[in-house]
C-alpha positions in Angstrom: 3.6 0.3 -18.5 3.1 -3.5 -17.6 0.1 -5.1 -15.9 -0.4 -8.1 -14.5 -3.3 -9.6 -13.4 -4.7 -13.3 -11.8 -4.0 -15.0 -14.8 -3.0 -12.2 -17.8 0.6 -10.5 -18.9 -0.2 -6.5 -20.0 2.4 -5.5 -22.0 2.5 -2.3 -24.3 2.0 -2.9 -28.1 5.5 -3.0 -30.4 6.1 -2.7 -34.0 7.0 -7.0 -33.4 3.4 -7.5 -32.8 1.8 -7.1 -36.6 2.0 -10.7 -37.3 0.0 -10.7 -34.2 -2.4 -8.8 -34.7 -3.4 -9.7 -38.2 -3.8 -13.3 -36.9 -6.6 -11.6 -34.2 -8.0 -8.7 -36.6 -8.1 -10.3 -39.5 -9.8 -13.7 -38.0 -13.4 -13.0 -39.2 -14.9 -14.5 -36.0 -13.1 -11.9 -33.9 -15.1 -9.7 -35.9 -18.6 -10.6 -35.7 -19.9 -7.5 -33.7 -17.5 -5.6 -35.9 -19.1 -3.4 -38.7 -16.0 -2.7 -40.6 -14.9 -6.4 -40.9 -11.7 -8.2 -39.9 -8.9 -6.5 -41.6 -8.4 -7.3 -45.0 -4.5 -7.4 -45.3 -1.5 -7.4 -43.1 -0.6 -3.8 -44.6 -4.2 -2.8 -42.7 -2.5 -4.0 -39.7 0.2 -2.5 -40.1 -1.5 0.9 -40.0 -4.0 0.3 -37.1 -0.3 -0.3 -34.9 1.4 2.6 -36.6 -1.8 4.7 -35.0 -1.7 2.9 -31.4 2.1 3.4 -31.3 1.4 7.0 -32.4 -1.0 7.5 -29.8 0.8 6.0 -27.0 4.2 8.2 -27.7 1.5 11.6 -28.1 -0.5 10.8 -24.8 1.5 8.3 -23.1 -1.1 5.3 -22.9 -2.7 3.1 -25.0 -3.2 -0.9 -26.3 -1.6 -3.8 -24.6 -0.6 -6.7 -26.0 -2.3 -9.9 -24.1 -0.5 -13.3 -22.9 -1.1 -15.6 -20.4 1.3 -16.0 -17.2 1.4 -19.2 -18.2 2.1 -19.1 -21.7 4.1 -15.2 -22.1 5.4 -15.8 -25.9 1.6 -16.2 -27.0 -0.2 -13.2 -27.7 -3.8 -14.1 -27.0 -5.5 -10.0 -27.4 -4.8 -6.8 -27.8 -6.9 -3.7 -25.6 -6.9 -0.5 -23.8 -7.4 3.1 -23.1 -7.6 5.2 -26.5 -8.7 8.7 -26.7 -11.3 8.5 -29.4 -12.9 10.8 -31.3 -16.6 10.2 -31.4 -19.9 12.6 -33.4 -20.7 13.6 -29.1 -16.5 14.5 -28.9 -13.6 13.0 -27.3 -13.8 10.2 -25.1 -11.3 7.9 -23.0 -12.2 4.8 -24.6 -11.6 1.0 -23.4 -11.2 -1.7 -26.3 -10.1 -5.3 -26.5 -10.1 -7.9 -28.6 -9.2 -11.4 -27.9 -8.6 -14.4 -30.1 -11.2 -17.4 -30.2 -9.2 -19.7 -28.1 -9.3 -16.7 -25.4 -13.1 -16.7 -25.2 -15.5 -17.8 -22.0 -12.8 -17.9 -19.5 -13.8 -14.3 -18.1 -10.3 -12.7 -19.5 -12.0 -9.6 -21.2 -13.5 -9.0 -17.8 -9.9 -9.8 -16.0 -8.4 -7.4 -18.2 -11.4 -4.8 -18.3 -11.3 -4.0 -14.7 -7.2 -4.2 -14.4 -7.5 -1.3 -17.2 -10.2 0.3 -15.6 -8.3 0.7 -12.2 -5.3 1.5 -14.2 -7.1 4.6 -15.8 -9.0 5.8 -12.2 -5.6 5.4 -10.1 -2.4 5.9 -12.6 -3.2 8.0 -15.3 -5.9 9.6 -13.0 -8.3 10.0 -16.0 -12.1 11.5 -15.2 -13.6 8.7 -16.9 -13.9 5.5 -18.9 -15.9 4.8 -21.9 -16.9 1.4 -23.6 -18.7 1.2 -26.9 -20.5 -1.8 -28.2 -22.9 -2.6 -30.1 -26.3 -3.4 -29.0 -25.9 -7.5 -30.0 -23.0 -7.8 -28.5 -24.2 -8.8 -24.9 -20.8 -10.5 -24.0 -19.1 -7.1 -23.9 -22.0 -5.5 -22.4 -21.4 -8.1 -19.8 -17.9 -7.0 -19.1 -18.9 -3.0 -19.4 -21.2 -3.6 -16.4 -18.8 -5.7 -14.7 -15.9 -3.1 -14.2 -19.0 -0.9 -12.9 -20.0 1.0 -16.1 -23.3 2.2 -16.5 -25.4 2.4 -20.2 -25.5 6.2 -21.0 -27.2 6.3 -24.4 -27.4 5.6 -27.6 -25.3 6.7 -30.5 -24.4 6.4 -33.9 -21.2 6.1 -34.7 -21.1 3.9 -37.4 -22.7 5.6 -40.8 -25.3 3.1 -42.4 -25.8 0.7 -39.1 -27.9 0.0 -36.4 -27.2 2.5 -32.9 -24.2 1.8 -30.7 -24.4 1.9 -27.1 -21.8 4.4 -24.7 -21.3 3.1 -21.4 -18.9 5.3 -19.0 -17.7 5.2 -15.6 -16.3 8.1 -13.4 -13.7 8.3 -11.2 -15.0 8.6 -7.8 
């Protein structure tokens, strides 16, 4: 399905997007809250959209691909709703990424609480999960912004320092 918000284009991922996304995933600055690293080759790309178009056919939601209204041919992020599988079980889980250009103009949080509403009202899910790690106060920023509250603790990551789960419920 397509979203739009104020100032953002929502469109679901495609196979056209690799080039894309290996230009976000692989940038190492995108990755700097990220313990397993920007992607290391396109082929690694390739596999990470294989498994969101794979999830999105199986459960019929996923990632979006980002643009601005403004500028609709440039992908700018990638995010969504992903059923995840964590140590504490499965969880509805709300990602994004956005490229460097993209940062400190509040988008993650435009496009947090458009997916957010989007889970609570279309796909009438229970709730919403958002994981981030505990330096990465930006995102923690956004969580709490689309009205999710810390839960806990967890670690999800073998050899690093605690995540934290923050969830909202419908309701």
């Amino acid at each position: 399905m397509h979203l739009q918000t104020e100032r953002l284009i929502l469109r679901p991922v495609a196979v056209t997007d690799l080039d894309a996304l290996y230009r976000i995933y692989g940038d190492p600055a995108t990755n700097t809250f990220n313990p397993a690293g920007p992607h290391p080759d396109i082929e690694h790309s390739h596999r990470i959209l294989t498994g969101w178009l794979e999830h999105r056919d199986a459960h019929g939601f996923g990632n979006w691909a980002f643009s601005l209204r403004d500028a609709p041919e440039q992908i700018i992020g990638f995010g969504g709703l992903r059923i995840v599988e964590y140590p504490f079980g499965a969880v509805n889980n709300l990602g994004y990424r956005f490229a460097p250009e993209a940062w400190g103009k509040g988008l993650a949080t435009e496009f947090a609480l458009a997916a957010v509403e989007y889970a609570f009202t279309i796909l009438k899910l229970e709730e919403v999960v958002g994981i981030v790690r505990k330096n990465h106060l930006a995102s923690q920023k956004v969580l709490l912004k689309c009205g999710m509250r810390l839960v806990r603790e967890i670690n999800d990551v073998p050899g690093a320092e605690p995540s934290l789960q923050y969830r909202r419920r419908r309701g």
